[in-house]
C-alpha positions as CSV (number, residue, x, y, z in Angstrom):
1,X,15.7,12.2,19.6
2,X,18.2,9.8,20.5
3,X,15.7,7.4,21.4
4,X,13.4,7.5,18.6
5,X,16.5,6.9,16.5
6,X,17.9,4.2,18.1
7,X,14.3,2.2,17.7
8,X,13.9,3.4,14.6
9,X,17.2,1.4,13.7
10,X,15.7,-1.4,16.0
11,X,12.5,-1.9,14.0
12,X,14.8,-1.8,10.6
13,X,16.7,-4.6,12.1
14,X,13.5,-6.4,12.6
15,X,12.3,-6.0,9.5
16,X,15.6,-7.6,7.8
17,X,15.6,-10.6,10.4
18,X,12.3,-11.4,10.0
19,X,12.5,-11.3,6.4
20,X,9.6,-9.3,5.5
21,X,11.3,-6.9,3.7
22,X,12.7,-9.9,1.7
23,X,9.6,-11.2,1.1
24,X,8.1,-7.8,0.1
25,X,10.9,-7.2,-2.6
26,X,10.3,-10.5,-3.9
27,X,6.9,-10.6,-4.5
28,X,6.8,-7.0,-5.6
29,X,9.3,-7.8,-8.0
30,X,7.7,-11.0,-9.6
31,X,4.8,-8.4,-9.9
32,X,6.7,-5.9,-11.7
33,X,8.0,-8.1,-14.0
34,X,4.7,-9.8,-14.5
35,X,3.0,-6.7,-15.0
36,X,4.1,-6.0,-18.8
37,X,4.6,-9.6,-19.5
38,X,1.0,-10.7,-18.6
39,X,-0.1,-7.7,-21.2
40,X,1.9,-8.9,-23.9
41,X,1.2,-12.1,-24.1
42,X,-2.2,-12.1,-22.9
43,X,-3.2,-11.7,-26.8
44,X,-1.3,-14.4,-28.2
45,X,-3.3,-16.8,-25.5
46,X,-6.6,-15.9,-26.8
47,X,-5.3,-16.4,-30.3
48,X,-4.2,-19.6,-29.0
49,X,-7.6,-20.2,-27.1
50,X,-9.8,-19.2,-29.7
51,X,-8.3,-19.0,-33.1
52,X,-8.4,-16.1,-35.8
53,X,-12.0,-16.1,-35.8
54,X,-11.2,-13.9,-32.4
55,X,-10.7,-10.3,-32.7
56,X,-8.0,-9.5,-30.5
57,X,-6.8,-5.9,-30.1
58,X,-3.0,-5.1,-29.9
59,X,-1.6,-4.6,-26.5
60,X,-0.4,-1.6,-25.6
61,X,1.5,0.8,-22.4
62,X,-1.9,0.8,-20.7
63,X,-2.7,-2.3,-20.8
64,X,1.2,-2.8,-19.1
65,X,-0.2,-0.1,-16.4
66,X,-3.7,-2.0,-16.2
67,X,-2.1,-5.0,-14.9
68,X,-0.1,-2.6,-12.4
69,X,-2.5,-1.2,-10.7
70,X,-4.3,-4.1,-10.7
71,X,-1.6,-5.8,-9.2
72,X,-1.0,-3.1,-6.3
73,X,-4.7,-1.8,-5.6
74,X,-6.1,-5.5,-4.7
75,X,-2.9,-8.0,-4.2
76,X,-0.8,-5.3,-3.0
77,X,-2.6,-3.9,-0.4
78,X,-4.1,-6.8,1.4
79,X,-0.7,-8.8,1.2
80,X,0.4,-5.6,3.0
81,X,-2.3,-5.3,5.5
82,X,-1.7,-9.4,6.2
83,X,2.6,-8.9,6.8
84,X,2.3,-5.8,9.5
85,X,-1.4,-6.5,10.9
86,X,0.6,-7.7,13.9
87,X,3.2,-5.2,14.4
88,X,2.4,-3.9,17.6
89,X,-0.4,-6.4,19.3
90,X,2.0,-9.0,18.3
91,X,4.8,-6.9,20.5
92,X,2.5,-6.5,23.5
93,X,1.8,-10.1,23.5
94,X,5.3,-11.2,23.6
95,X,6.2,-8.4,26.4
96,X,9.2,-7.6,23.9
97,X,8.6,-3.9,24.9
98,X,8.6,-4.3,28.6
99,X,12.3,-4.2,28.5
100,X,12.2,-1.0,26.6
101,X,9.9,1.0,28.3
102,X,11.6,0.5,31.9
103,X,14.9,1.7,29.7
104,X,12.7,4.7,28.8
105,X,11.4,4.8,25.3
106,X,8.0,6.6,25.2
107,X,5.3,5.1,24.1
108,X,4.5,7.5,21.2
109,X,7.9,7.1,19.5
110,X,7.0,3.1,19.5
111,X,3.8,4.0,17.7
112,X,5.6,6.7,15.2
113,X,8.7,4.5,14.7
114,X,6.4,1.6,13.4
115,X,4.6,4.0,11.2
116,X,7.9,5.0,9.5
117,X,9.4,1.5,8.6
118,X,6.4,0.1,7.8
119,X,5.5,2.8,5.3
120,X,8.8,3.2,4.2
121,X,8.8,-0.5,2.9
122,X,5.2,0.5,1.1
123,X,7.6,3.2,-0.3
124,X,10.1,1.0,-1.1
125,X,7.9,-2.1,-2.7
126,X,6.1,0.2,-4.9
127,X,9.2,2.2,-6.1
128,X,10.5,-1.5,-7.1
129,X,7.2,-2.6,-9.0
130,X,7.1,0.8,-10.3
131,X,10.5,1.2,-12.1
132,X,10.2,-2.6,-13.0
133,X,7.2,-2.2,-15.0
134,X,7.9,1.2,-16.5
135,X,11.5,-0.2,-18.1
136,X,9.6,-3.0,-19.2
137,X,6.9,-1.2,-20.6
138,X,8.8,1.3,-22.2
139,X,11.0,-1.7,-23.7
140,X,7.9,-3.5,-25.0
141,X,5.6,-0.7,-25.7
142,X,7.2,2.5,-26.6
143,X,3.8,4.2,-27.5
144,X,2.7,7.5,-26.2
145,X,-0.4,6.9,-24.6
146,X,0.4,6.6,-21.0
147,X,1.2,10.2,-20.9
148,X,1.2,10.8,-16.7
149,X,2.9,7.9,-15.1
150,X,4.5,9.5,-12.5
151,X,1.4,11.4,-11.6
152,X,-0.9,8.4,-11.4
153,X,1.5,7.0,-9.2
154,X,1.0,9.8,-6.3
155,X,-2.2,9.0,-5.1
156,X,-1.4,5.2,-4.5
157,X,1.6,6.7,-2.5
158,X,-0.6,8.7,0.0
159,X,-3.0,5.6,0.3
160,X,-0.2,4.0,1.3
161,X,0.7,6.2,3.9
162,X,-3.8,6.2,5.0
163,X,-3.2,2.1,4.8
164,X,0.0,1.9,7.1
165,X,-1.8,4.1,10.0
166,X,-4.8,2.2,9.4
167,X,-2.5,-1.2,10.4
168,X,-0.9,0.5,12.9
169,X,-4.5,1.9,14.5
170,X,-6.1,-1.7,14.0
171,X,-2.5,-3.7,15.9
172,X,-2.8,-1.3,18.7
173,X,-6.4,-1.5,18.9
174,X,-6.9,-5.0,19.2
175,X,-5.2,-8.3,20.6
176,X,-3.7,-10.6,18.1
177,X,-3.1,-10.3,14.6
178,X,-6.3,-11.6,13.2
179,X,-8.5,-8.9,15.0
180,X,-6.7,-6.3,13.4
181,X,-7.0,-8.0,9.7
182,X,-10.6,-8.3,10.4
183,X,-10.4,-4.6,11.6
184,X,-8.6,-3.4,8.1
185,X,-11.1,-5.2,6.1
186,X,-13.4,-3.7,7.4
187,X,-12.5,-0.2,7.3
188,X,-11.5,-1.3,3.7
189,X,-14.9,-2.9,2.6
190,X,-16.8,0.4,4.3
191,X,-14.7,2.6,2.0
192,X,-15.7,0.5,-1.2
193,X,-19.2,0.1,-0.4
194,X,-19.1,4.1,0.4
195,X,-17.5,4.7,-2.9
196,X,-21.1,3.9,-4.5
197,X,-22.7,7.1,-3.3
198,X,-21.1,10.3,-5.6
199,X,-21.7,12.5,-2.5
200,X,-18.9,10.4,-0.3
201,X,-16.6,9.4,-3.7
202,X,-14.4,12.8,-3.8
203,X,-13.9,12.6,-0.1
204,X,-13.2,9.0,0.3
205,X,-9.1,7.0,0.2
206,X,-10.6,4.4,-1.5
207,X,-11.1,6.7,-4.8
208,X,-7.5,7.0,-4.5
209,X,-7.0,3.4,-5.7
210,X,-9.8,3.7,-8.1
211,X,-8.6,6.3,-10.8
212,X,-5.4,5.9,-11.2
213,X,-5.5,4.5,-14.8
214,X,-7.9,7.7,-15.9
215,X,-5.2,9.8,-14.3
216,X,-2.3,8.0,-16.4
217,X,-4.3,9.1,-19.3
218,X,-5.6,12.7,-18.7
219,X,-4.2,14.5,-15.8
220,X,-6.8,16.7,-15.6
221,X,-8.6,13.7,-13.5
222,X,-5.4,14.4,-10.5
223,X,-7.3,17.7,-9.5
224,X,-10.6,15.8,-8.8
225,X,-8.9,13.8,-6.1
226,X,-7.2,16.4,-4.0
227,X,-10.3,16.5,-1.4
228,X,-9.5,12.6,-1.0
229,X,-5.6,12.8,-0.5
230,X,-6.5,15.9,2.2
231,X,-8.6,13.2,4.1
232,X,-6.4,10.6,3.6
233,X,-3.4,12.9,5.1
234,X,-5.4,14.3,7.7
235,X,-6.7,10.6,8.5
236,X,-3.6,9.0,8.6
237,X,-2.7,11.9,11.2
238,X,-6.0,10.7,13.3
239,X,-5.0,7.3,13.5
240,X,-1.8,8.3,14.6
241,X,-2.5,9.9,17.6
242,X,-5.5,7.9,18.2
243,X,-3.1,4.9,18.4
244,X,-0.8,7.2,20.7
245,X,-3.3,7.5,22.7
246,X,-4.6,3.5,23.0
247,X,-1.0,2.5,23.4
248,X,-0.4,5.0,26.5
249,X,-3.1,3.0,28.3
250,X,-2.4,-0.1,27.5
251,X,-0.7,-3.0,29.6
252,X,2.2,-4.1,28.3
């Protein structure tokens, strides 16, 4: 236990002196702020652009939330998958965890430790973007018609935790950073192109980043996505212990 918290501390540390969790907190936080601000004044552009001879509908909360998911379920996650799609190939190569090993840290706890941090900043960025946008949008749109925010909120967070085993399969799976992006979009473009057949949809993570605005509206759409958060959750455990498993064999 000692162990696994002392590298757990380590991979914090390398996450503030790298600056990726800078980097995260700023873009994530541009995005937040952007989020209600691109809905607002998206209007008065077109009136701009086209004149009164343009009907333009008044903006509202969900169009705020639109822009949100939007924002998270395509920039989000592949500016995610490109930060940490080296985390642990990139380690190998360098032979930064020789020294660690031969001091006795297991194998598995590097694996688990990674998967922690790394989806603890996906916590953290989406908290941020999250409570930036809903102040906003309350401040700019005090409506009543996103009714669930919180709740369409929860299946983005257990993609998250699908997406950060996902990176941590594809870095110990393959050699350098750019075979494990190719890796993630992969899996990622399979699940999308999956998502066409009904039969796979309410099984599949992607759906979890795919009904989130329908959920913000009704809730009763939440219940039709618990057979894809099991999977997910029972995935991410999968990739865990498959990675376990790769890392225990491979030279270091």
């Amino acid at each position: 236990m000692r162990i696994f918290t002392a590298y757990l501390k380590k991979e914090l540390l390398e996450a503030w002196r790298t600056k990726k969790i800078f980097l995260l907190f700023i873009i994530f936080t541009i995005f937040g702020i952007m989020n209600p601000l691109v809905a607002k004044l998206t209007p008065e552009i077109l009136k701009m652009s086209f004149g009164d001879s343009f009907s333009i509908t008044e903006p509202t909360s969900i169009d705020s939330w639109m822009q949100f998911y939007k924002n998270m379920n395509q920039m989000g996650i592949y500016l995610f998958a490109i930060i940490f799609s080296g985390s642990v190939n990139q380690e190998i190569s360098k032979g930064t965890l020789i020294p660690l090993v031969t001091k006795g840290l297991k194998r598995p706890i590097l694996i688990l430790s990674k998967a922690i941090i790394i989806y603890l900043q996906w916590l953290m960025s989406i908290f941020l973007s999250f409570g930036i946008t809903y102040a906003y949008t309350l401040y700019y749109f005090p409506d009543d018609k996103s009714a669930y925010p919180w709740l369409a909120l929860l299946p983005l967070l257990i993609f998250g935790c699908f997406l950060t085993c996902l990176i941590v399969f594809s870095s110990t799976l393959t050699k350098n950073q750019f075979e494990a992006l190719l890796v993630l979009i992969a899996v990622i473009v399979i699940g999308y192109l999956a998502n066409l057949f009904e039969v796979v949809k309410d099984w599949n993570p992607i759906s979890l980043v795919g009904e989130n605005m329908s959920i913000l509206i009704d809730r009763s759409v939440f219940v039709d996505l618990v057979p894809s958060m099991l999977i997910s959750l029972l995935l991410s455990i999968i990739l865990i212990f498959s990675s376990m498993l790769l890392i225990k064999n491979k030279k270091l």
